[in-house]
Backbone as a ProteinNet text record, in pm:
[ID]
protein_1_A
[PRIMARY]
XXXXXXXXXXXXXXXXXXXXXXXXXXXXXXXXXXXXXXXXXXXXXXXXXXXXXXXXXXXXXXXXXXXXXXXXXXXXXXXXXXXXXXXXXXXXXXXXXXXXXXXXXXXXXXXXXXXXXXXXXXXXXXXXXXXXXXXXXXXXXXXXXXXXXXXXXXXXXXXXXXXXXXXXXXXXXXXXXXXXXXXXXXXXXXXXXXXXXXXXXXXXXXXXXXXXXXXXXXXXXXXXXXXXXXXXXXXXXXXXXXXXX
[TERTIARY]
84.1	0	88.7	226.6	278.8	359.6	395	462.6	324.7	227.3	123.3	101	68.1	65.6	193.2	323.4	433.1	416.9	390.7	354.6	240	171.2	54.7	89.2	154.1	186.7	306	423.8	456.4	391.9	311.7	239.5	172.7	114.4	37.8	138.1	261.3	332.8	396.3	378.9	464.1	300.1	204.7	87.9	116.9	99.9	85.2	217.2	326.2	469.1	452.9	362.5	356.8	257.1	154.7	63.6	124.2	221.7	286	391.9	408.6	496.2	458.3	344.2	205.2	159.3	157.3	106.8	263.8	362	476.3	511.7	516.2	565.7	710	730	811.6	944.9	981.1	1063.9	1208.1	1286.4	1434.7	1491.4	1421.5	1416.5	1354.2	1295	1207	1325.5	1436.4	1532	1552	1592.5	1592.7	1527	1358.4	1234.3	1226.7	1175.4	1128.5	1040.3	1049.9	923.6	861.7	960.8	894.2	988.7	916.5	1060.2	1024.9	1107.3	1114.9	1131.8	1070.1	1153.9	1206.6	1147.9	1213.9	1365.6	1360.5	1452.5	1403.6	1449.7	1367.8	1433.3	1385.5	1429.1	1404.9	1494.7	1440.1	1454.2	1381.8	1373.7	1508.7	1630.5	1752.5	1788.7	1768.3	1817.5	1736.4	1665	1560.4	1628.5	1671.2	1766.3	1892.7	1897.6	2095.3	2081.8	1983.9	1891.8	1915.9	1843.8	1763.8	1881.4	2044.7	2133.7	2224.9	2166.7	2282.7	2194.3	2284.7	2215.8	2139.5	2173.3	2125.2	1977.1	1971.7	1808.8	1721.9	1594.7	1460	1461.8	1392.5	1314.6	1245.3	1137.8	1050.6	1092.5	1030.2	1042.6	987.2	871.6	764.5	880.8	978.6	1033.3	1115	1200.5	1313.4	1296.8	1203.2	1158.6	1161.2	1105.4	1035.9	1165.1	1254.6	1382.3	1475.6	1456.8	1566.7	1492	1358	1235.5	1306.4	1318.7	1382.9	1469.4	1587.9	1721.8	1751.1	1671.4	1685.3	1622.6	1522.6	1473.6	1564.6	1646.8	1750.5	1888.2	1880.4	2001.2	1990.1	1848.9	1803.2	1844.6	1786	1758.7	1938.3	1976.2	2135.8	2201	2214.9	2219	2187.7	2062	2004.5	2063.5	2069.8	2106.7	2277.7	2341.2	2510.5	2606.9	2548.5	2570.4	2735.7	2729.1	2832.9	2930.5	2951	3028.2	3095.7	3071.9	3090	3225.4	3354.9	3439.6	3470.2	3401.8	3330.5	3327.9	3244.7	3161.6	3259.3	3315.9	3452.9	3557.1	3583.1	3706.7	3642.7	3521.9	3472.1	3461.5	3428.4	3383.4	3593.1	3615.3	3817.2	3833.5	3779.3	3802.1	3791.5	3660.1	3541.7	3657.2	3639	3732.4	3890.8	3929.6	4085.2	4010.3	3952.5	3973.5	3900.1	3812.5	3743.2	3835.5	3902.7	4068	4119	4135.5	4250.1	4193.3	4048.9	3988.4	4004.8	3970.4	3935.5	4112.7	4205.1	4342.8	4386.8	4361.1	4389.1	4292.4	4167.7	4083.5	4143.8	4208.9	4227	4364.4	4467.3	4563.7	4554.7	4439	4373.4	4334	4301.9	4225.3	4329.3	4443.9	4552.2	4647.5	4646.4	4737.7	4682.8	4728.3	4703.6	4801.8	4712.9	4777	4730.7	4731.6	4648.2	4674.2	4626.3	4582.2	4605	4710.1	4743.7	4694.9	4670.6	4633.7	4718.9	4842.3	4941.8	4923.4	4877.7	4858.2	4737.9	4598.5	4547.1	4549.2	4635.5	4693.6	4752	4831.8	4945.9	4813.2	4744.5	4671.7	4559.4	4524.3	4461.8	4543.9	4668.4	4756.5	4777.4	4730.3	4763	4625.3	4534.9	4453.9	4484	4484.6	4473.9	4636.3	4742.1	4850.5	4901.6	4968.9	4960.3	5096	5063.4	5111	5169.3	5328.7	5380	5444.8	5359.1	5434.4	5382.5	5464.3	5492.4	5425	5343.8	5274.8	5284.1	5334.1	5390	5319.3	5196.4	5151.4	5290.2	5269.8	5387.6	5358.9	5391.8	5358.5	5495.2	5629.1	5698.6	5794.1	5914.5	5983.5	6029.9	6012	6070.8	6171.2	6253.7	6325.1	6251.8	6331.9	6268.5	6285.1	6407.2	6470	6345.6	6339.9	6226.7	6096.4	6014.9	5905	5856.4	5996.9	6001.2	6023.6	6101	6068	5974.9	5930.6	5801.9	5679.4	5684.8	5559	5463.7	5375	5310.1	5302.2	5346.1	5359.9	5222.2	5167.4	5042	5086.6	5032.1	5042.9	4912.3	4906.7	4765.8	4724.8	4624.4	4598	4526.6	4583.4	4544.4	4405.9	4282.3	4154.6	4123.5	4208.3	4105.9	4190.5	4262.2	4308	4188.7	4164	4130.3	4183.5	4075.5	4097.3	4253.7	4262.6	4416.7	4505.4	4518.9	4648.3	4660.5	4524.7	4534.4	4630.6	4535.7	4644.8	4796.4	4820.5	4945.3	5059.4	4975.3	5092.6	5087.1	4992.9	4986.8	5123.6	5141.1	5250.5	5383.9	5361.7	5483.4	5577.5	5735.5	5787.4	5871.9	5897.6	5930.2	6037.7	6104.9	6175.2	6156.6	6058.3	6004.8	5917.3	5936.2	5852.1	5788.9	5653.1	5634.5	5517.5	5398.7	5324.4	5194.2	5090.2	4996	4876.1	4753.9	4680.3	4592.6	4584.2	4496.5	4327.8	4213.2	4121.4	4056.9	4124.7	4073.1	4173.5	4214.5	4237.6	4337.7	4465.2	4627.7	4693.8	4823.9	4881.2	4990.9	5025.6	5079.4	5215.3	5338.4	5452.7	5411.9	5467.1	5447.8	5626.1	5575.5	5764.7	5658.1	5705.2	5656.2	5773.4	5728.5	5854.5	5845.2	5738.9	5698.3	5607.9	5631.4	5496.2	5468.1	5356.9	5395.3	5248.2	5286.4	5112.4	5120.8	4989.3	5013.7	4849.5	4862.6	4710.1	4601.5	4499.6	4359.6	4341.4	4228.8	4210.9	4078.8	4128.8	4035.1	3872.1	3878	3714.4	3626	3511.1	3415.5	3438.8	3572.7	3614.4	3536.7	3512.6	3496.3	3605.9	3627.6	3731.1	3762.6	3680.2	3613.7	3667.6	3574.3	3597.1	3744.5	3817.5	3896	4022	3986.5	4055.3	4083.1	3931.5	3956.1	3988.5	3938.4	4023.3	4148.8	4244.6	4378	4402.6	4354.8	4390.3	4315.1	4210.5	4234.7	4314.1	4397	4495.5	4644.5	4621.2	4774.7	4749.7	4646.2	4627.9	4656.2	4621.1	4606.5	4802	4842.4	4992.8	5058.6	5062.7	5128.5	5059.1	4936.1	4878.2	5003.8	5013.8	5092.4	5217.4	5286.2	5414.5	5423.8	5283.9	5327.3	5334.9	5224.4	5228.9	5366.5	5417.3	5562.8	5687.2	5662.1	5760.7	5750.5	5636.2	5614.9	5649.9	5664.1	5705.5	5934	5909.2	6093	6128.7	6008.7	6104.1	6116.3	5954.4	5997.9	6114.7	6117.8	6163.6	6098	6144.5	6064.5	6162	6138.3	6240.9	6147.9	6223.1	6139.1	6207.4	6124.1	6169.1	6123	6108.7	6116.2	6216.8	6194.7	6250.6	6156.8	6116.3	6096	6180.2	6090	6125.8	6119.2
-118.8	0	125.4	128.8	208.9	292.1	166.4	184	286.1	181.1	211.8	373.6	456.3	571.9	660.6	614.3	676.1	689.4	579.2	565	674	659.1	759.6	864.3	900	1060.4	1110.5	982.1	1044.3	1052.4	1015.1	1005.5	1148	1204.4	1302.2	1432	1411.9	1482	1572.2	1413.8	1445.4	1467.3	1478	1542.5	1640.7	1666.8	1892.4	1934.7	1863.4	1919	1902.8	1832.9	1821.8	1947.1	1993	2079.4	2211	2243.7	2327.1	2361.7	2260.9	2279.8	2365.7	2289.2	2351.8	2473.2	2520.5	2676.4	2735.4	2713.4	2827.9	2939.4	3041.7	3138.4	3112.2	3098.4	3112.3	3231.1	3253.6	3336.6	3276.3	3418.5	3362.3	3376.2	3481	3523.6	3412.4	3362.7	3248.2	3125.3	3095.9	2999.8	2963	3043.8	2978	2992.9	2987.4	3006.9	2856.2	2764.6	2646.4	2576.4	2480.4	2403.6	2329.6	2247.7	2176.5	2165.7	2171.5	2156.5	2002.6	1973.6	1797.3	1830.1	1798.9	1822.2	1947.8	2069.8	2150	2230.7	2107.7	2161	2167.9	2319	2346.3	2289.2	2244.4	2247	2325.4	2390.9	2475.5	2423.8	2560.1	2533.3	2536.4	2550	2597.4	2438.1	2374.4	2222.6	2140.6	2179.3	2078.1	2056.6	2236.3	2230	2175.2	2185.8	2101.5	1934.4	1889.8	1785.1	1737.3	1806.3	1823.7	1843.4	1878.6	1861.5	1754.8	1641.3	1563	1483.6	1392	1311.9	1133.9	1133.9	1032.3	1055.8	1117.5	1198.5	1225.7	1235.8	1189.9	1340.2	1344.2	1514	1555	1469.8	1487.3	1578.5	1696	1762.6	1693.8	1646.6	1531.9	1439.8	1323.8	1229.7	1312.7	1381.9	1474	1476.4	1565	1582.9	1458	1331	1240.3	1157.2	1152.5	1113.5	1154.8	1276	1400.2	1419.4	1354.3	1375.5	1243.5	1116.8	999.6	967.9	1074.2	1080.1	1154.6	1254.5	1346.4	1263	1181.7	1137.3	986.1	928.2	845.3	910.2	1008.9	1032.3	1089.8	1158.8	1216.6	1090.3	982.8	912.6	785.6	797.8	740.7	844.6	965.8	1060	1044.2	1020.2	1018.8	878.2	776.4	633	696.5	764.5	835.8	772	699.8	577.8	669.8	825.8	858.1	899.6	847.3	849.5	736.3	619	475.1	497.4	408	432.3	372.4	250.6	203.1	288.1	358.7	476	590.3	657	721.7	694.4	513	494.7	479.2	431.8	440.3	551.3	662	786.1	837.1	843.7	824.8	792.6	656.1	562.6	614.9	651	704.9	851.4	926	1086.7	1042	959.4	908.5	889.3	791.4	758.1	813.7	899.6	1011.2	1111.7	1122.5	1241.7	1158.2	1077.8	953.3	951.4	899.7	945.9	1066.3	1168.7	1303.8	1316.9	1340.9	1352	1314.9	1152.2	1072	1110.9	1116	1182.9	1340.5	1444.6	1515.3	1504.7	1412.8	1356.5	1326.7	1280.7	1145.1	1287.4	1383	1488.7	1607.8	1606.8	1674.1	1575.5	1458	1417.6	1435.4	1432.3	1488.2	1340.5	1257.8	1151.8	1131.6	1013.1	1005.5	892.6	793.2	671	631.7	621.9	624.8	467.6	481.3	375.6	244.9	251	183.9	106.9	154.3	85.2	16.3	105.7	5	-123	-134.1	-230.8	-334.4	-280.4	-418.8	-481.3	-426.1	-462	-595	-532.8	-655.1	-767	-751.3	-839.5	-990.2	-925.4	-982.9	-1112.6	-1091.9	-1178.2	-1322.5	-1431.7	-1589.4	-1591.1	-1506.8	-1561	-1613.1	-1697.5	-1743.5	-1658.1	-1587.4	-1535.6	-1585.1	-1581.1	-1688.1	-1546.3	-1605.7	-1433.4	-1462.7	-1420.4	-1391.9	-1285.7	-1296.1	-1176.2	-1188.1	-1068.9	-1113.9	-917.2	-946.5	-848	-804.4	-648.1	-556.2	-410.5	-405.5	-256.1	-174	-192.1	-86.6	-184	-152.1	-194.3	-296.9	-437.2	-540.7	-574.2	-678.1	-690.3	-851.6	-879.1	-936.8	-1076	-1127.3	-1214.7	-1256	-1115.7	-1156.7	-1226.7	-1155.4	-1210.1	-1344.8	-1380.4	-1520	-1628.3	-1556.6	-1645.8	-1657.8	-1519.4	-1526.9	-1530.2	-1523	-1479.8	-1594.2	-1585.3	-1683.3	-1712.4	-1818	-1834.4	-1881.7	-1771.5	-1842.7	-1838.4	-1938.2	-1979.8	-1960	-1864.5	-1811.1	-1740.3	-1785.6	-1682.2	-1599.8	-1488.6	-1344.7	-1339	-1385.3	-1372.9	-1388.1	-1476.9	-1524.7	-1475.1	-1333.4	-1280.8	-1189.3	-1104.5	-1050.9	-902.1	-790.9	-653.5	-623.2	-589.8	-511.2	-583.9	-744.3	-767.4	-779.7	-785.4	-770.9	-616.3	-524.8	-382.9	-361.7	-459.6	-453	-559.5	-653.5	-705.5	-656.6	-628.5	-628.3	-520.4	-415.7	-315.5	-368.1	-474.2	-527.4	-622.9	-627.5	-750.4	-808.4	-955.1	-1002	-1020.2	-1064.6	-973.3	-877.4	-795.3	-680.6	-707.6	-571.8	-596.4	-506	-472.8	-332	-367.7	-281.9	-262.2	-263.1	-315.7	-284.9	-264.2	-303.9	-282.7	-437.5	-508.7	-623.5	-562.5	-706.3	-716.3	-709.2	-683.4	-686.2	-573.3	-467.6	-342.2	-346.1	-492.5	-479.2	-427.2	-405.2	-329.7	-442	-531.6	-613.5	-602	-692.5	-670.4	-755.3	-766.1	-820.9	-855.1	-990.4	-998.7	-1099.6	-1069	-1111.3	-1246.4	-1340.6	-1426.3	-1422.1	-1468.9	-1526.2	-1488.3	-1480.7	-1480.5	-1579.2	-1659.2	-1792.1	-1757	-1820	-1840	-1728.1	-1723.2	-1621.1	-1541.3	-1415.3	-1375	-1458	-1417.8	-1465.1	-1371.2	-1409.2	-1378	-1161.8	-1136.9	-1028.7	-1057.2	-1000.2	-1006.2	-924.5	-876.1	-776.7	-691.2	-605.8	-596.7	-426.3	-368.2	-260.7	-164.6	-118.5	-26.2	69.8	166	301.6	190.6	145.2	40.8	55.5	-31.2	-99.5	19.7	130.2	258.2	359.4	353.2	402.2	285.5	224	85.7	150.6	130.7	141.1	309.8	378.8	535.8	537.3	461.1	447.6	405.7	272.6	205.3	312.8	381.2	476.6	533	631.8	741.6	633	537.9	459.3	461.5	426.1	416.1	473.1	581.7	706.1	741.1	751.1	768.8	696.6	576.6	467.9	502.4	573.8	610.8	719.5	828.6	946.2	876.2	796.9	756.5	727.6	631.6	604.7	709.8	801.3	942.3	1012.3	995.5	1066.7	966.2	830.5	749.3	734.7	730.5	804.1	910.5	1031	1150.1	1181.6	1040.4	1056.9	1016.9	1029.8	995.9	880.2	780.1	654.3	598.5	587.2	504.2	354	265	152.9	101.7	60.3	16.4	-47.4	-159.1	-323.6	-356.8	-505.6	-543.5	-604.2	-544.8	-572.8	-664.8	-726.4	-911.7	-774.6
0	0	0	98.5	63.4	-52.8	-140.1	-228.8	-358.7	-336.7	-452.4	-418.3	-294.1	-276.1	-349.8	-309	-347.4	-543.2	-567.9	-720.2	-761.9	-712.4	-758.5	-704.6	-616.1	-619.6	-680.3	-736.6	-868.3	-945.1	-967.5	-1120	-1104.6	-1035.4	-986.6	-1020.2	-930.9	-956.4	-1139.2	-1166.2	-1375.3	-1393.3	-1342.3	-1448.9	-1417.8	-1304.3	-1290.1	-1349.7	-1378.4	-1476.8	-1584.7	-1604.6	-1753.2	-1815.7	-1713.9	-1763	-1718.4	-1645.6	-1648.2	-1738.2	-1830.1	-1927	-2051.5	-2059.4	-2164.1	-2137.1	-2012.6	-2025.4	-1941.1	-1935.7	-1852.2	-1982.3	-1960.3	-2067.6	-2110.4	-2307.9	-2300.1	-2326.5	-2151	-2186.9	-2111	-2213.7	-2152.3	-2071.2	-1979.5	-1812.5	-1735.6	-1764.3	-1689.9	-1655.9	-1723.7	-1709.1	-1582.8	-1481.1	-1359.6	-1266	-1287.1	-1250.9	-1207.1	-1094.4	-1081.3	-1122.7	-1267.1	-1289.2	-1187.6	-1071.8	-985.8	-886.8	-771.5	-648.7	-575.3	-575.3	-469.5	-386.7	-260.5	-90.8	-99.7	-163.5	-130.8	-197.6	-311.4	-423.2	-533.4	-643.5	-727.1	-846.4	-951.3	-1056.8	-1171.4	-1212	-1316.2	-1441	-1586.8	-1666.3	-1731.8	-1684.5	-1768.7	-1691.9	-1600.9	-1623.2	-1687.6	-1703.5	-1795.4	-1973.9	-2005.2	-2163.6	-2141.5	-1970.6	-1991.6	-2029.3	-1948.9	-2005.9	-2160.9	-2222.2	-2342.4	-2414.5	-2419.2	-2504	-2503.2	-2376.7	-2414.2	-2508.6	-2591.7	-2681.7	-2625.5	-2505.1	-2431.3	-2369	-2401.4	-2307.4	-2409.3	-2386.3	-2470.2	-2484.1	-2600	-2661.5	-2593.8	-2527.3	-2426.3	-2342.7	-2296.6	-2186.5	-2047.2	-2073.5	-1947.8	-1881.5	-1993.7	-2002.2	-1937.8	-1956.6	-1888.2	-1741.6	-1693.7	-1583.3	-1514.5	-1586.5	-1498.6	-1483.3	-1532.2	-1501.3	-1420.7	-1418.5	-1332.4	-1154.4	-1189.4	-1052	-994.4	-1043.3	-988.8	-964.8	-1038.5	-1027.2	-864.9	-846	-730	-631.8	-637.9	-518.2	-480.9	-571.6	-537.1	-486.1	-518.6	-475	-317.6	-298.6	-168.4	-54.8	-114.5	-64.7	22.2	-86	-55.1	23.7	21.6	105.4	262.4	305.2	380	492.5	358.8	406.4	454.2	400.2	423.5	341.9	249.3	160.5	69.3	57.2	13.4	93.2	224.8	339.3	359.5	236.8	283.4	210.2	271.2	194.6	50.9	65.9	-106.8	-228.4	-142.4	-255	-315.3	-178.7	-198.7	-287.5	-280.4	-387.5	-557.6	-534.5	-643.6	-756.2	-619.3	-659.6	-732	-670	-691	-793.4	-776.4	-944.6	-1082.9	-1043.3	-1182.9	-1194.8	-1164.4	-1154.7	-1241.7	-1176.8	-1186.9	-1413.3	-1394.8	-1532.2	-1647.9	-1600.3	-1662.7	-1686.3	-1591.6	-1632	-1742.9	-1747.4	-1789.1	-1963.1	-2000.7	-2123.2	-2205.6	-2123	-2160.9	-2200.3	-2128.5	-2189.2	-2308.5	-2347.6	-2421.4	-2547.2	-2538	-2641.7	-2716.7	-2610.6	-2624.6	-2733.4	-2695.2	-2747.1	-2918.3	-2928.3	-3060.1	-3142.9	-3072.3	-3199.2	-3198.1	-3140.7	-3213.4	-3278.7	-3315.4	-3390.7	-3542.3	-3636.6	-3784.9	-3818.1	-3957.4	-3983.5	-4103.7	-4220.7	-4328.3	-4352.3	-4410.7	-4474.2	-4600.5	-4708.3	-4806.1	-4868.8	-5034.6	-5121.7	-5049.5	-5077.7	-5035.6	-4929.1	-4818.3	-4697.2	-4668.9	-4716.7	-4749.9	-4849.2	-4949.5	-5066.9	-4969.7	-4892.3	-4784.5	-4718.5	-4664.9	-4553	-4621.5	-4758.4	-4842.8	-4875.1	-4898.2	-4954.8	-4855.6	-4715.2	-4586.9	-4593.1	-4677.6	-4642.9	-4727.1	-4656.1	-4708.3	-4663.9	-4625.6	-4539.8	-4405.4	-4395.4	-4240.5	-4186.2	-4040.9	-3980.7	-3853.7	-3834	-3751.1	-3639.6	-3517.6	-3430.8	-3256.8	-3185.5	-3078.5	-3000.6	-2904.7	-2805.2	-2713.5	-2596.2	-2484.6	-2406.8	-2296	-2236.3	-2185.5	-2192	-2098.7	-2082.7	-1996	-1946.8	-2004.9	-2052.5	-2040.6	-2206.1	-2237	-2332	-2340.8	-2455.1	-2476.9	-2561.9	-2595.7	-2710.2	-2766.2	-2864.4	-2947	-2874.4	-2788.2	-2733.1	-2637.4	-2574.7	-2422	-2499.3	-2591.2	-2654	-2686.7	-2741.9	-2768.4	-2666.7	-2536.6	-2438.9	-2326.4	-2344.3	-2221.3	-2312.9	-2422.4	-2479.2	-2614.4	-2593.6	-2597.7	-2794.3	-2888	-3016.2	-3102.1	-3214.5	-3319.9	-3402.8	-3487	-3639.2	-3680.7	-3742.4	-3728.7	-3940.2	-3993.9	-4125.4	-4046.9	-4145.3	-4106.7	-4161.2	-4111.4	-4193.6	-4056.5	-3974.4	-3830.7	-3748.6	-3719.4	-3627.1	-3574.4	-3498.6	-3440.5	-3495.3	-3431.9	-3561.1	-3499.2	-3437.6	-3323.9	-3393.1	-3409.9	-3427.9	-3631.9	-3701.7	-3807.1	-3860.3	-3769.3	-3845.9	-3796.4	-3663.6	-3638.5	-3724	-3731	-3814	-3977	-3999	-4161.2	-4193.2	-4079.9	-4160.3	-4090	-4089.5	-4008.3	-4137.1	-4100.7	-4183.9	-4065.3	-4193	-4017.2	-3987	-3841.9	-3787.7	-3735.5	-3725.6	-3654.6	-3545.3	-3418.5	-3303.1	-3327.5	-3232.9	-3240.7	-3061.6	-3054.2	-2942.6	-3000.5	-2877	-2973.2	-2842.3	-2840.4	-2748.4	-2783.4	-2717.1	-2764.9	-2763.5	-2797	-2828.8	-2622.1	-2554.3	-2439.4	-2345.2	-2464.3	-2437.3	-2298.2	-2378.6	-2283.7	-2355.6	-2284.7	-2392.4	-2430.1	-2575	-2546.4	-2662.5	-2655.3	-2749.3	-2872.1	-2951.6	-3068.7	-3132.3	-3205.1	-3223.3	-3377.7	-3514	-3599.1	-3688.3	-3616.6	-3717.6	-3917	-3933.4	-4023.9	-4075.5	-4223.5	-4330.7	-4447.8	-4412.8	-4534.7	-4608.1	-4739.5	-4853.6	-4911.8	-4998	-5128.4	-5068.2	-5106.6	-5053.7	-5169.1	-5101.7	-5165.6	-5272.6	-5384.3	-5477	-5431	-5511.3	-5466.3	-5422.1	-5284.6	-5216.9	-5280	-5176.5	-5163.1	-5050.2	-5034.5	-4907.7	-4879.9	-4771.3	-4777.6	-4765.7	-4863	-4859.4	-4799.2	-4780.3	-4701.9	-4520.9	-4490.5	-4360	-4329.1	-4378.8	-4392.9	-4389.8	-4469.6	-4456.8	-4336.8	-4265.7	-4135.3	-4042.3	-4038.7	-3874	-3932.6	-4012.9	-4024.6	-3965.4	-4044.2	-3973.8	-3796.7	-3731.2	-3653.2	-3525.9	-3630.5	-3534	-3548.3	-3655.7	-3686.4	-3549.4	-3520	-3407.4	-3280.4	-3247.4	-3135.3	-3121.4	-3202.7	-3238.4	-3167.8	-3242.3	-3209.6	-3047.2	-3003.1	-2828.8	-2798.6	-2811.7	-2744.9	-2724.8	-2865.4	-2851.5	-2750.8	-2769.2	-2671.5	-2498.2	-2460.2	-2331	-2306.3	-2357.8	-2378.3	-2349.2	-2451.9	-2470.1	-2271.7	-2217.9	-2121.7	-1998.2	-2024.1	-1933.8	-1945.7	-2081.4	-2069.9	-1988.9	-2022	-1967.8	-1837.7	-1751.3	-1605.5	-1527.8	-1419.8	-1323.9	-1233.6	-1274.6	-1193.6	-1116.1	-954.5	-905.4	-847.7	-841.1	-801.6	-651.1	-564.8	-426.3	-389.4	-462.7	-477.5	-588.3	-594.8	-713.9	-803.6	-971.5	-1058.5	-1097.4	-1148.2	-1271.9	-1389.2
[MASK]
+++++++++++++++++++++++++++++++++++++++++++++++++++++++++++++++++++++++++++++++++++++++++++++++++++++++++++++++++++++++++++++++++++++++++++++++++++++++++++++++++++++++++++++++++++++++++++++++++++++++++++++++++++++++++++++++++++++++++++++++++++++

């Protein structure tokens, strides 16, 4: 019974917002005027458009409200419980901040690099299909040689049709004999040591070209991120006080 009351007096609630939506004047002074206050907190019409621009949120003005009305009364409510006093919540809250910095940098990174995608590279990258690829991957956080790869790191004999996207654009600009870095399909960051290239490619597909053009200029930018993280892990100062393997 209690719950069913609480229900119907939201519901009660998003009608009179909704019919206040329908007759509030619209002006541009009115912005931080209160469409509806919860407990005593107002919401206005200038959060309702902050709303209304992200692209995750309904057109609906009603829908808006009636989301932002449930959003506030959960959060009142965890509040109340002290639930953001728990130290759980705290590291979480840490967490989320820490790697939301951590994105936003790296994004920021990806849209000042300037790069391009030439015929050519997409040409290698086709050439790569119906060959078997003989190579070495070994997860690492910091610089390998080709020696270590091969002994800590794990060996496929693999055609390049049934690799996985990450290691297709990494090896394709690869010859072998060459190492390089890459980021796997479960977003490690791992070495690469390429022995071998055996077979003749396949006969021309139906490949998408356009496709096939950006993954590659995508994995270029990923590249180069990788190299800069790198560049900025040289120029620190790291002391270690343990002992690293």
């Amino acid at each position: 019974m209690k719950y069913l009351i609480i229900i119907i007096g939201l519901f009660s609630a998003l009608t009179a917002v909704t019919l206040l939506i329908l007759v509030w004047p619209d002006d541009d002074n009115s912005q931080n005027d209160p469409i509806v206050t919860i407990n005593g907190q107002p919401l206005t019409r200038q959060k309702i458009a902050d709303v209304k621009n992200d692209a995750n949120h309904s057109e609906s003005d009603a829908d808006n409200i009636s989301e932002l009305i449930t959003k506030h009364l959960l959060i009142s409510e965890a509040q109340r419980r002290k639930l953001d006093r728990e130290p759980t919540f705290r590291l979480a809250l840490k967490n989320f901040y820490e790697q939301s910095l951590i994105d936003t940098l790296l994004q920021q990174v990806k849209e000042e690099i300037e790069t391009e995608t030439t015929a050519a590279e997409v040409d290698t990258y086709l050439q790569s299909y119906g060959r078997i690829f003989t190579f070495y991957t070994l997860k690492t956080s910091g610089s390998v040689n080709q020696s270590k790869i091969k002994s800590l790191g794990t060996k496929y004999i693999t055609r390049f049709d049934d690799l996985d996207l990450s290691l297709r654009h990494a090896l394709a600009t690869m010859q072998p004999g060459e190492t390089t870095t890459a980021l796997s399909s479960q977003d490690e960051r791992i070495a690469i040591y390429l022995e071998a290239i055996q077979g003749e490619p396949v006969e021309s597909q139906n490949y998408d070209i356009d496709l096939i053009r950006e993954q590659i200029h995508q994995m270029k930018i990923e590249r180069q991120v990788n190299s800069w993280v790198e560049n900025l892990r040289n120029k620190a100062e790291i002391t270690y006080h343990t002992n690293q393997e």
